[in-house]
KOLFI-554395 format. One record per residue (C-alpha): x, y, z; residue in one letter. Coordinates in pm, whole numbers, padded with zeros to 5 digits. Each point is the difference from the previous one (the first is absolute). Example, Ala and Ser with C-alpha at 12.3 -4.5 7.8 and 13.67 -1.06 7.14 Angstrom:
BEGIN
<r><c1>01230</c1><c2>-00450</c2><c3>00780</c3><type>A</type></r>
<r><c1>00137</c1><c2>00344</c2><c3>-00066</c3><type>S</type></r>
! end
This chain:
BEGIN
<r><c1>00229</c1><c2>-00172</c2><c3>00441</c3><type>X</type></r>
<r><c1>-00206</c1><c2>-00047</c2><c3>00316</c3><type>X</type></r>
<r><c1>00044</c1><c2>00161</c2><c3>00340</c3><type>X</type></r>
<r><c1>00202</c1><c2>00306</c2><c3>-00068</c3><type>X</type></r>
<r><c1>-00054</c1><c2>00282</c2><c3>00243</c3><type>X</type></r>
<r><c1>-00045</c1><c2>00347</c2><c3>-00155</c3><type>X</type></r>
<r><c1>-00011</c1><c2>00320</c2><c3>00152</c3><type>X</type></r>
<r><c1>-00009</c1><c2>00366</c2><c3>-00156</c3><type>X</type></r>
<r><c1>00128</c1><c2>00332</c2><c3>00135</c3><type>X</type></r>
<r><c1>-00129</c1><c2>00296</c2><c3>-00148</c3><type>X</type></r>
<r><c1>-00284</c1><c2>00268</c2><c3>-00095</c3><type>X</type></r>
<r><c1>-00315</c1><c2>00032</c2><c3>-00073</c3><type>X</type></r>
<r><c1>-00196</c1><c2>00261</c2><c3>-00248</c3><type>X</type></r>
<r><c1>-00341</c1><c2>00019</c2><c3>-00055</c3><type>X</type></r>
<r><c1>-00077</c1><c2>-00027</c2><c3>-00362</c3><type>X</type></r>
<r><c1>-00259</c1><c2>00204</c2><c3>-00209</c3><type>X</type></r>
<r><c1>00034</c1><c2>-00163</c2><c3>-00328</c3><type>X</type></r>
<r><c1>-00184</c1><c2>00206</c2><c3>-00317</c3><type>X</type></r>
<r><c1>-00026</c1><c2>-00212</c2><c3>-00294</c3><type>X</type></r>
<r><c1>00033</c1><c2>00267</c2><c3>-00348</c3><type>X</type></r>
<r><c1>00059</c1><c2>-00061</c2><c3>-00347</c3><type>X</type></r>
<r><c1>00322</c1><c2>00139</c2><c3>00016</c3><type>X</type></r>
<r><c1>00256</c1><c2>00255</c2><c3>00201</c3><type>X</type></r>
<r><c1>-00145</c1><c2>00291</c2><c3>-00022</c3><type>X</type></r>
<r><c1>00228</c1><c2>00291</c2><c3>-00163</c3><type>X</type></r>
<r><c1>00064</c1><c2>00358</c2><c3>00154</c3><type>X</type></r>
<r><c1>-00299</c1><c2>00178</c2><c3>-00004</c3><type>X</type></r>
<r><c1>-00244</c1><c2>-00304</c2><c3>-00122</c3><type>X</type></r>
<r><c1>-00311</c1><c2>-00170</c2><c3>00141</c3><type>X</type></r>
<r><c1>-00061</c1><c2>-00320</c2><c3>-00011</c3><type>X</type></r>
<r><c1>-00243</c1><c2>-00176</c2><c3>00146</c3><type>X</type></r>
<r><c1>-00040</c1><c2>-00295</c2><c3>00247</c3><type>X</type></r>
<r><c1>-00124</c1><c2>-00353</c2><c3>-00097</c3><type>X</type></r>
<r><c1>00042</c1><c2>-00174</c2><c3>00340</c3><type>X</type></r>
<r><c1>00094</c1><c2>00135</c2><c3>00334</c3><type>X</type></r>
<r><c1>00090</c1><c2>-00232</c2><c3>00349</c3><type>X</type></r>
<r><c1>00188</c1><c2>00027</c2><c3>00305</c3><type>X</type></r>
<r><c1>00177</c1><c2>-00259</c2><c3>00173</c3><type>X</type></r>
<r><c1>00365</c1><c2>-00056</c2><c3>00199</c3><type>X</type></r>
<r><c1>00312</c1><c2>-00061</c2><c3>-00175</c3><type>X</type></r>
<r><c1>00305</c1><c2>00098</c2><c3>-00011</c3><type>X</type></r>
<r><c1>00359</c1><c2>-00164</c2><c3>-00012</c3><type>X</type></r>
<r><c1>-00017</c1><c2>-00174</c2><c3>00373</c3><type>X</type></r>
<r><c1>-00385</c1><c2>-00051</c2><c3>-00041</c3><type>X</type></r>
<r><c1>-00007</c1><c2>-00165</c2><c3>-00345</c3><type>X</type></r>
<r><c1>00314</c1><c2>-00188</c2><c3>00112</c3><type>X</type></r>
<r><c1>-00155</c1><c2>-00152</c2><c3>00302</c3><type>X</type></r>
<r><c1>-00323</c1><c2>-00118</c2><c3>-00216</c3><type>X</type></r>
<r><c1>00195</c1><c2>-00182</c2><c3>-00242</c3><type>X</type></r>
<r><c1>00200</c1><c2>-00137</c2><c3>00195</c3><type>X</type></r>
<r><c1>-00321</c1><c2>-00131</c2><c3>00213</c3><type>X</type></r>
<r><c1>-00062</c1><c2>-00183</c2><c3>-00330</c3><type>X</type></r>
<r><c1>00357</c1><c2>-00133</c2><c3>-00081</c3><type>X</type></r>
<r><c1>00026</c1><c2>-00143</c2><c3>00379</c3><type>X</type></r>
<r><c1>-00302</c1><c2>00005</c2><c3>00146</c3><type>X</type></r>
<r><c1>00088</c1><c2>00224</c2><c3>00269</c3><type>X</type></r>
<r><c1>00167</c1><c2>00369</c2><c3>00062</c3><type>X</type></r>
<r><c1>00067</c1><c2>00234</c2><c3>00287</c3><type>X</type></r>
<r><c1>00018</c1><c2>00343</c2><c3>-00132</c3><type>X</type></r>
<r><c1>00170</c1><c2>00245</c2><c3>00255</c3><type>X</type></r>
<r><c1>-00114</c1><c2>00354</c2><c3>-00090</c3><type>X</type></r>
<r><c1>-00131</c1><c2>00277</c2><c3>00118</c3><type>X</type></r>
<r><c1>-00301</c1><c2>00221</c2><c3>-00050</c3><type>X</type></r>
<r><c1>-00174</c1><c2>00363</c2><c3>00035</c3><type>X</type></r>
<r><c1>-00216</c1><c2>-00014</c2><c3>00273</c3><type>X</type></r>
<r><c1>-00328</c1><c2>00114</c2><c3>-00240</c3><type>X</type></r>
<r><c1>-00303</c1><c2>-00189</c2><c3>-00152</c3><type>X</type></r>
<r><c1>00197</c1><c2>-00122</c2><c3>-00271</c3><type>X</type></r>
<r><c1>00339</c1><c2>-00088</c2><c3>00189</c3><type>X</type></r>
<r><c1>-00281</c1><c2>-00237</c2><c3>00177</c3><type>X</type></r>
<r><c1>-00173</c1><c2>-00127</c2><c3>-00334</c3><type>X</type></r>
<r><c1>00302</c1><c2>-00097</c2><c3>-00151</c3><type>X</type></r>
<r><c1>00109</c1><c2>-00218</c2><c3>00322</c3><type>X</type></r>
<r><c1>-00312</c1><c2>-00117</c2><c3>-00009</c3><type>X</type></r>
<r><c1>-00018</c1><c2>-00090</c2><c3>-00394</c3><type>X</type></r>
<r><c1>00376</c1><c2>-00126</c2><c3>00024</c3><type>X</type></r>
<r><c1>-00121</c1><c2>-00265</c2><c3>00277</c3><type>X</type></r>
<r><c1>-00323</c1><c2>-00125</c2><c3>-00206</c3><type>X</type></r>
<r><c1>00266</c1><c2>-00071</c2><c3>-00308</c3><type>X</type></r>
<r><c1>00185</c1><c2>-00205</c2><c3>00244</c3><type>X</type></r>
<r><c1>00294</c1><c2>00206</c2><c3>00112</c3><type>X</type></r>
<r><c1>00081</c1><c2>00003</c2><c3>00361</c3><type>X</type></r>
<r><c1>-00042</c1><c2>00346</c2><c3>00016</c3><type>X</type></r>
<r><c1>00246</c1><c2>00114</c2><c3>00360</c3><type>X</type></r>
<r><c1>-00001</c1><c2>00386</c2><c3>-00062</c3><type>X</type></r>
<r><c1>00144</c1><c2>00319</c2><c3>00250</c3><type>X</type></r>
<r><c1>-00177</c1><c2>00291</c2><c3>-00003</c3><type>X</type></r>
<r><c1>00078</c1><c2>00340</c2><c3>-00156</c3><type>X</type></r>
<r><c1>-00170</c1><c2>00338</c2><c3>00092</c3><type>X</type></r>
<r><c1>-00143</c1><c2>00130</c2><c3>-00293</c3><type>X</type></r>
<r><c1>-00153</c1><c2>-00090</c2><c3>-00328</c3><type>X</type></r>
<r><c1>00059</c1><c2>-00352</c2><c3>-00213</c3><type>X</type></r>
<r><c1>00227</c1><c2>00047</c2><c3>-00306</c3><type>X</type></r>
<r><c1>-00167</c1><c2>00023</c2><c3>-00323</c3><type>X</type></r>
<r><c1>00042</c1><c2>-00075</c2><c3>-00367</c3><type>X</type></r>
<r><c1>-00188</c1><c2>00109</c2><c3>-00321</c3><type>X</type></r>
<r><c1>00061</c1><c2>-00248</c2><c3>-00265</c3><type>X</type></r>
<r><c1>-00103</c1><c2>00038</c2><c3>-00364</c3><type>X</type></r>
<r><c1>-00040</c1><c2>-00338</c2><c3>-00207</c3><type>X</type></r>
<r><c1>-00016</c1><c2>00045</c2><c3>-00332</c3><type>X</type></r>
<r><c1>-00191</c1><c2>-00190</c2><c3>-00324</c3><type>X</type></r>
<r><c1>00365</c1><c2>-00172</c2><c3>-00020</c3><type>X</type></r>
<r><c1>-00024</c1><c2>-00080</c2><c3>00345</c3><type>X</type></r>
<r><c1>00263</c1><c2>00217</c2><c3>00092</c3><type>X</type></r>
<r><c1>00065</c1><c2>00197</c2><c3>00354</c3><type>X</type></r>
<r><c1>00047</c1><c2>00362</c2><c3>00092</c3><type>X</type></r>
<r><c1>00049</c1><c2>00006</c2><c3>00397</c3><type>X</type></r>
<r><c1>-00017</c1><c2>00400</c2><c3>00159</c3><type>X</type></r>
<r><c1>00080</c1><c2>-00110</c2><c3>00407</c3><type>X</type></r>
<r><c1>-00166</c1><c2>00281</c2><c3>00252</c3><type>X</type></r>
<r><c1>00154</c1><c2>-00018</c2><c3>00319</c3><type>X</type></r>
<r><c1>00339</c1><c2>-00136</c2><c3>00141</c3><type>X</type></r>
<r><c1>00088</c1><c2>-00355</c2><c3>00048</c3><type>X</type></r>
<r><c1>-00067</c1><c2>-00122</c2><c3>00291</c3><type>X</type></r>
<r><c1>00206</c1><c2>-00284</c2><c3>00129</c3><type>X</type></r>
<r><c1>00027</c1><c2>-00251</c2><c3>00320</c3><type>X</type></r>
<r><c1>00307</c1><c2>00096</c2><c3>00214</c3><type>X</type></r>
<r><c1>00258</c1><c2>-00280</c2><c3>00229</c3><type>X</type></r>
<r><c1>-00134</c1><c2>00190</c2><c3>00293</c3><type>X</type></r>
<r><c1>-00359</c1><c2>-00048</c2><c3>-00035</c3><type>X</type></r>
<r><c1>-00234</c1><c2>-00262</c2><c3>00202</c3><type>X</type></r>
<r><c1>00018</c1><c2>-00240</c2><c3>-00307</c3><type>X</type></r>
<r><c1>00099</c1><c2>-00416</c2><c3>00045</c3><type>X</type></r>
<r><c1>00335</c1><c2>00094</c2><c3>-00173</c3><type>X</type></r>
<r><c1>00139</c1><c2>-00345</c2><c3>00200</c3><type>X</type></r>
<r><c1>-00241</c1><c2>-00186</c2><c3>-00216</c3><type>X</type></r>
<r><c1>00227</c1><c2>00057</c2><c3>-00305</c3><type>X</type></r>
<r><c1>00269</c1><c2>-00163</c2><c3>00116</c3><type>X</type></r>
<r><c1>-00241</c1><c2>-00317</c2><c3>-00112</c3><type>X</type></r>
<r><c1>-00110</c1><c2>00111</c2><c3>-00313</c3><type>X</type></r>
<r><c1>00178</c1><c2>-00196</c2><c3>-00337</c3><type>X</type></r>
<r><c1>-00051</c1><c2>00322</c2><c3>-00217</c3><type>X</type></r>
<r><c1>-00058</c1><c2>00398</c2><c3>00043</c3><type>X</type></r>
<r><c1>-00055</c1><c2>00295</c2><c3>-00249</c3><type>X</type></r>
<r><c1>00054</c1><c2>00281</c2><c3>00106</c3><type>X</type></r>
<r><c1>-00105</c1><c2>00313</c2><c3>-00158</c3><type>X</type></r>
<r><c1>00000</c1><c2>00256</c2><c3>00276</c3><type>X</type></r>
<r><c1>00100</c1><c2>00070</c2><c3>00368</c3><type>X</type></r>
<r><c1>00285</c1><c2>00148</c2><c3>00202</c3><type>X</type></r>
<r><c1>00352</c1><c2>-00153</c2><c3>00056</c3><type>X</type></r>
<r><c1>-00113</c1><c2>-00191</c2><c3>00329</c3><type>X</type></r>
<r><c1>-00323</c1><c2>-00154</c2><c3>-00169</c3><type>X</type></r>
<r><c1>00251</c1><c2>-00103</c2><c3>-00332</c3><type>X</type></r>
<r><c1>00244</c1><c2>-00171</c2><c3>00313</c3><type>X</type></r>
<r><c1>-00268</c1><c2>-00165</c2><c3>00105</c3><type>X</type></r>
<r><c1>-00123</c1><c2>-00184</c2><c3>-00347</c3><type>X</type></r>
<r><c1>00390</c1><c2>-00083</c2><c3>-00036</c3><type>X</type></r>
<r><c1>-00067</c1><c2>-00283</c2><c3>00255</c3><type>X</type></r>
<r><c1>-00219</c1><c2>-00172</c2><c3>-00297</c3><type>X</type></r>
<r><c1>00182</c1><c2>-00255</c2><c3>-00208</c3><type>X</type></r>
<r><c1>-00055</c1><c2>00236</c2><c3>-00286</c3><type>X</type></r>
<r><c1>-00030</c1><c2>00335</c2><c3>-00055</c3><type>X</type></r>
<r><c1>-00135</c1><c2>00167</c2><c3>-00313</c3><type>X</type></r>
<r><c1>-00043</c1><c2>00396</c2><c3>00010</c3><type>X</type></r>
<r><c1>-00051</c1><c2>00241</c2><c3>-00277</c3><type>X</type></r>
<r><c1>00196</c1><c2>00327</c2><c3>-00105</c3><type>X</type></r>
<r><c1>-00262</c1><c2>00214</c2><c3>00082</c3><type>X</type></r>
<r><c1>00131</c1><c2>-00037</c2><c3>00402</c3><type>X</type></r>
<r><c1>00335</c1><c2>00131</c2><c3>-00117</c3><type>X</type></r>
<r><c1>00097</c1><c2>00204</c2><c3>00310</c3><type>X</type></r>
<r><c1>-00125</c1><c2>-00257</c2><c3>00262</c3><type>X</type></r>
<r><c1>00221</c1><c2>-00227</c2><c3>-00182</c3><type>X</type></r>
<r><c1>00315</c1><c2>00160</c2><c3>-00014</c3><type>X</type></r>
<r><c1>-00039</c1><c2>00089</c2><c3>00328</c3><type>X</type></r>
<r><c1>-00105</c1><c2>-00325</c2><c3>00196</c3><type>X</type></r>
<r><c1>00347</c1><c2>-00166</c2><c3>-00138</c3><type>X</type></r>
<r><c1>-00168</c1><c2>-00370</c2><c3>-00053</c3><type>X</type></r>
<r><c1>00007</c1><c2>-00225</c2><c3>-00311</c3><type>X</type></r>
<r><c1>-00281</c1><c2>-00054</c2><c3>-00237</c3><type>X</type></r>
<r><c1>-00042</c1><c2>-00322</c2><c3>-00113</c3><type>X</type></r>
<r><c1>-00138</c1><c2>00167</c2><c3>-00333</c3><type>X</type></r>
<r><c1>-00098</c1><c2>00339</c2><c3>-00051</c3><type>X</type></r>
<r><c1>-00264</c1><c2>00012</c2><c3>-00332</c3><type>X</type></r>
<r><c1>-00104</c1><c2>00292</c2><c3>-00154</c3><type>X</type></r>
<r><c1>-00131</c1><c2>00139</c2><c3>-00387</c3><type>X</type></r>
<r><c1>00277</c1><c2>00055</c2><c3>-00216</c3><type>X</type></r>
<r><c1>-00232</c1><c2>00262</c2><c3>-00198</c3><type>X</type></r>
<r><c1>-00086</c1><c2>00189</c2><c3>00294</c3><type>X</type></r>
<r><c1>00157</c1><c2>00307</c2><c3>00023</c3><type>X</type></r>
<r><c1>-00069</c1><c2>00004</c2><c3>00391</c3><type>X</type></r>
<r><c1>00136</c1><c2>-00350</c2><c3>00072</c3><type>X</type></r>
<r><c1>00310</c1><c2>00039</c2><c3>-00137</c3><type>X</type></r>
<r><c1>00312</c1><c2>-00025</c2><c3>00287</c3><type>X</type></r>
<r><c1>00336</c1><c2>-00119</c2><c3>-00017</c3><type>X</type></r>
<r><c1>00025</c1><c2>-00321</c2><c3>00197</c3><type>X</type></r>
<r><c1>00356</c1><c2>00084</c2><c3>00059</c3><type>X</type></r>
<r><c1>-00090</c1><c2>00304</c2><c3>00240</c3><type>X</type></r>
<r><c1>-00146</c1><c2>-00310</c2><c3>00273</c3><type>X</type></r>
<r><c1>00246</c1><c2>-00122</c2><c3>00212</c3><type>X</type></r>
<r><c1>00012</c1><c2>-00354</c2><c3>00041</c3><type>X</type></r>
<r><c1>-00125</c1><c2>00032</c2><c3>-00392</c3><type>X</type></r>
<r><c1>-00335</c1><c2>-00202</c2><c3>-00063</c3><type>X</type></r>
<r><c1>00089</c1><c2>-00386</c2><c3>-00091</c3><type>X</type></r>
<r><c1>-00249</c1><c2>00062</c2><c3>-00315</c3><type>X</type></r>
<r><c1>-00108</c1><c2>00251</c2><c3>-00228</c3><type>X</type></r>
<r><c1>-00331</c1><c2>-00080</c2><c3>-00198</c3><type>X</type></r>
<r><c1>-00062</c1><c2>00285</c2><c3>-00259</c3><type>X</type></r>
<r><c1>-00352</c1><c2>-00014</c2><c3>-00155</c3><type>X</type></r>
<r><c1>-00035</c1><c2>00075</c2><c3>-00381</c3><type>X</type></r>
<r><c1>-00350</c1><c2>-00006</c2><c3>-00039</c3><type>X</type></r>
<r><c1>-00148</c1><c2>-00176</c2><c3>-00279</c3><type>X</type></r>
<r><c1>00379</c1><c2>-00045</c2><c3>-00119</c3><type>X</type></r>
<r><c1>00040</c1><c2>-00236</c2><c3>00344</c3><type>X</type></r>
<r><c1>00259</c1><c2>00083</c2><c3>00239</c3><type>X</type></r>
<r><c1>00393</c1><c2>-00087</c2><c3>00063</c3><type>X</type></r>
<r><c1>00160</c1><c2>-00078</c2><c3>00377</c3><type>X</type></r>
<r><c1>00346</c1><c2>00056</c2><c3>00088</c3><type>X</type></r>
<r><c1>00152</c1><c2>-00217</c2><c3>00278</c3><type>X</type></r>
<r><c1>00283</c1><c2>00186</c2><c3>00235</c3><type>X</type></r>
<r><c1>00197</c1><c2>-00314</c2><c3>-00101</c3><type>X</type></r>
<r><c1>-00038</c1><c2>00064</c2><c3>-00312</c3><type>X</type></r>
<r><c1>-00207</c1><c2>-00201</c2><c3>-00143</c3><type>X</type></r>
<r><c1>-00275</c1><c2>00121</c2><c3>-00253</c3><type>X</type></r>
<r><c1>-00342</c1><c2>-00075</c2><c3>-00166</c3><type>X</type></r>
<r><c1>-00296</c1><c2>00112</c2><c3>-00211</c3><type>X</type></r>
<r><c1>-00363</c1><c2>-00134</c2><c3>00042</c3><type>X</type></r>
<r><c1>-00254</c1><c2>00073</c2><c3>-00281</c3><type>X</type></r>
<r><c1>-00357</c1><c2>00153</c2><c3>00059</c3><type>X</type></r>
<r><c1>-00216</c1><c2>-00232</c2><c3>00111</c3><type>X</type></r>
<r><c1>-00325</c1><c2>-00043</c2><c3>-00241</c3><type>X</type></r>
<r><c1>-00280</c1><c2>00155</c2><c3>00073</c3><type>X</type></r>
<r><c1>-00329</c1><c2>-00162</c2><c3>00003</c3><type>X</type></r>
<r><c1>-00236</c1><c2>00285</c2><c3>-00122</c3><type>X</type></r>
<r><c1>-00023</c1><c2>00315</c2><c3>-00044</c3><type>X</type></r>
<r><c1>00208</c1><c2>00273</c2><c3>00216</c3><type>X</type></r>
<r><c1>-00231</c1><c2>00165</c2><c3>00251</c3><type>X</type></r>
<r><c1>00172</c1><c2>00201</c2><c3>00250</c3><type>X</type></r>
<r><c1>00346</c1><c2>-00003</c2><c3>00045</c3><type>X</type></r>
<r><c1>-00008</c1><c2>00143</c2><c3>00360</c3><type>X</type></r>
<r><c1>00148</c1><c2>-00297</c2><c3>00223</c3><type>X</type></r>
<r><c1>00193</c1><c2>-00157</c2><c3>-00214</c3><type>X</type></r>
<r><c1>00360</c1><c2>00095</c2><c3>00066</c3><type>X</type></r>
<r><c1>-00101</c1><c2>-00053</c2><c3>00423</c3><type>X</type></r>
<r><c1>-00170</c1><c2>-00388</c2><c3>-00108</c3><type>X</type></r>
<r><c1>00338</c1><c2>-00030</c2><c3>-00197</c3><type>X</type></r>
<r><c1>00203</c1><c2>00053</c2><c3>00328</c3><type>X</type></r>
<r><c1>-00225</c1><c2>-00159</c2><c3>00188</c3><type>X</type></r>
<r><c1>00073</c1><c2>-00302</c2><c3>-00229</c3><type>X</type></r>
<r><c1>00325</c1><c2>00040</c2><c3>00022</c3><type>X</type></r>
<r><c1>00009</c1><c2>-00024</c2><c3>00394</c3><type>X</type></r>
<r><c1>-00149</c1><c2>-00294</c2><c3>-00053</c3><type>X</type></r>
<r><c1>00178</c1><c2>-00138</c2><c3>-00200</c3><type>X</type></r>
<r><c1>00333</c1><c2>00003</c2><c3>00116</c3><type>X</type></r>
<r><c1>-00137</c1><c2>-00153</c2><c3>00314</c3><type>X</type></r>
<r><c1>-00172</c1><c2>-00253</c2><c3>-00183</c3><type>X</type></r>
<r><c1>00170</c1><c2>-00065</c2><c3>-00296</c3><type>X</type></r>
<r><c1>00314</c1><c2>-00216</c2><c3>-00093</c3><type>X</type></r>
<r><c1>00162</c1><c2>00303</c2><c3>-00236</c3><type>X</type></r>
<r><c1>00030</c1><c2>00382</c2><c3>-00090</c3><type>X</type></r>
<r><c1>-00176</c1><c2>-00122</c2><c3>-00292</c3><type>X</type></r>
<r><c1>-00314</c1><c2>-00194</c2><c3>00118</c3><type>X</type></r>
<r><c1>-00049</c1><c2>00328</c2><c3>00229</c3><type>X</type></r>
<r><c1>00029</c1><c2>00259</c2><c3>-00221</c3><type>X</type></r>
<r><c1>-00252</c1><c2>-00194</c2><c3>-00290</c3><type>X</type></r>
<r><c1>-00236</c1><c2>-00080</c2><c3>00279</c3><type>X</type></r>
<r><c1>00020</c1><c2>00354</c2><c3>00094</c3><type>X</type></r>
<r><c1>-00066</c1><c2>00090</c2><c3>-00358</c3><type>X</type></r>
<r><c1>-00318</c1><c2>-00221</c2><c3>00028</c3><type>X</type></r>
<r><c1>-00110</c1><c2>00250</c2><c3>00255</c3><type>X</type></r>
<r><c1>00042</c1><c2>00287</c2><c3>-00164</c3><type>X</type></r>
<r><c1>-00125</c1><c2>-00097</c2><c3>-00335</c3><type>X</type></r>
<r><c1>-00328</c1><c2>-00113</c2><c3>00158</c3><type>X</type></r>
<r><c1>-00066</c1><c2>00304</c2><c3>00224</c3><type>X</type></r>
<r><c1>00027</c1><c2>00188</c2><c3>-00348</c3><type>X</type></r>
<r><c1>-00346</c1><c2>-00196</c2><c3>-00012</c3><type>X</type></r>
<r><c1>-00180</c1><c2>00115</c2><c3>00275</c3><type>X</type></r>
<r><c1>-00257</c1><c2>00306</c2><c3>00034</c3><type>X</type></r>
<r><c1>00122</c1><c2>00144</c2><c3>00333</c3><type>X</type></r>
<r><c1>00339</c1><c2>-00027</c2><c3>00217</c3><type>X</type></r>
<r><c1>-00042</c1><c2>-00323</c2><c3>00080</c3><type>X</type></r>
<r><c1>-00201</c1><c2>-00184</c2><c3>-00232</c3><type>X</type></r>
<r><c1>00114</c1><c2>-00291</c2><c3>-00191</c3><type>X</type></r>
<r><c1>00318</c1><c2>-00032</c2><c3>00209</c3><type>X</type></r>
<r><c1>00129</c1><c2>-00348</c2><c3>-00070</c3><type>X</type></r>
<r><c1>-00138</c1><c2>-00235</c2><c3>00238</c3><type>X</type></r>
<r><c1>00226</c1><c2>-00355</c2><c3>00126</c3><type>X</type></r>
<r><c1>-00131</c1><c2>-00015</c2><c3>00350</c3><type>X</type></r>
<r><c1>-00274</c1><c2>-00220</c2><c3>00049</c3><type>X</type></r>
<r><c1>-00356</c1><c2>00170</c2><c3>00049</c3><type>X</type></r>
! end
């Protein structure tokens, strides 16, 4: 599976993560065991696992010009990403994440999403090398540009830049329990080549536009769950890779499972991300 090219197109949030025994109700208190602040994110947590799957990412983003728009380039980079980032006027997006005793996350975002556009000083040429892209933010000219990839993953959650940049997803992946992932593949035209519908712990289906189908089962996890922020963005990230790398729908999507299942693992947005690229 050596020497595939990866790139990711997308946001950035800074994370505040609170670790609590559970959700707190209306009206309760509860009190916090752990608290930490890192970068994350759908094109940040992307871009680090995919760092690990291939040993090298160039995540096209952009970022609020404040102290933490800077930390989180600057984090991004020390986890390997090759952090290439426009600048935004204003302050970095944020996130407040709950993780419960079950290891279960509550996400409140603060802020708009900020995204790289096709018209900003970016290497958007460079793409046109690149084996595999996720993208999970941008305008129509940015999701152009990753269509010169060999493949091109993107999630739901870019719904309007996708209907309206007209190009054809090699796969679009998204939770088929989330309530705000939910889209009707049909409303893209060309329509996406492959539809990969996470189930959660239940595993996932794909739907190919000719009409072929599948199911994968949840990959095994190999402790306890810890935090499940990351996992559906190591999943795609997986799954990018995959389909670049792989022989089959099938090998990608389990080896995307892989990723997922061990994120579920790790303490923070990143951690325990499965690793194939050598050290």
């Amino acid at each position: 599976m050596g020497g595939i090219r990866t790139a990711v197109v997308g946001h950035v949030e800074w994370v505040t993560f609170a670790r609590v025994p559970h959700m707190p109700a209306a009206g309760e208190i509860v009190h916090v065991s752990e608290l930490w602040e890192e970068p994350g994110g759908g094109g940040g947590v992307a871009a680090v696992q995919l760092v690990k799957l291939a040993g090298h990412c160039t995540f096209l983003t952009a970022l609020g010009d404040d102290e933490l728009g800077r930390r989180s380039a600057a984090l991004l980079r020390d986890l390997g990403a090759d952090v290439r980032a426009a600048p935004r006027s204003g302050p970095q997006r944020r996130v407040f994440v709950h993780v419960d005793d079950q290891g279960e996350r509550t996400i409140t975002v603060i802020g708009d999403r900020i995204v790289p556009h096709g018209d900003d000083d970016l290497p958007w040429d460079s793409l046109a090398g690149v084996d595999a892209v996720y993208f999970t933010g941008g305008d129509a000219g940015a999701l152009r540009a990753a269509r010169a990839a060999r493949v091109l993953v993107a999630t739901p959650r870019a719904a309007a830049t996708l209907r309206e940049a007209g190009v054809q997803l090699d796969a679009l992946v998204h939770s088929g329990t989330d309530a705000g992932e939910q889209f009707d593949p049909d409303s893209l035209d060309p329509p996406p080549r492959l539809v990969v519908s996470t189930l959660g712990s239940q595993g996932g289906r794909w739907e190919a536009a000719e009409g072929r189908t599948g199911t994968w089962k949840a990959a095994e996890l190999q402790g306890p769950q810890v935090n499940a922020y990351g996992a559906g963005d190591s999943f795609a990230a997986g799954l990018t890779y995959g389909l670049a790398a792989c022989q089959s729908v099938e090998e990608a999507v389990q080896l995307a499972a892989r990723c997922g299942a061990a994120k579920l693992g790790g303490h923070g947005a990143t951690d325990n991300q499965l690793t194939l690229a050598p050290r």
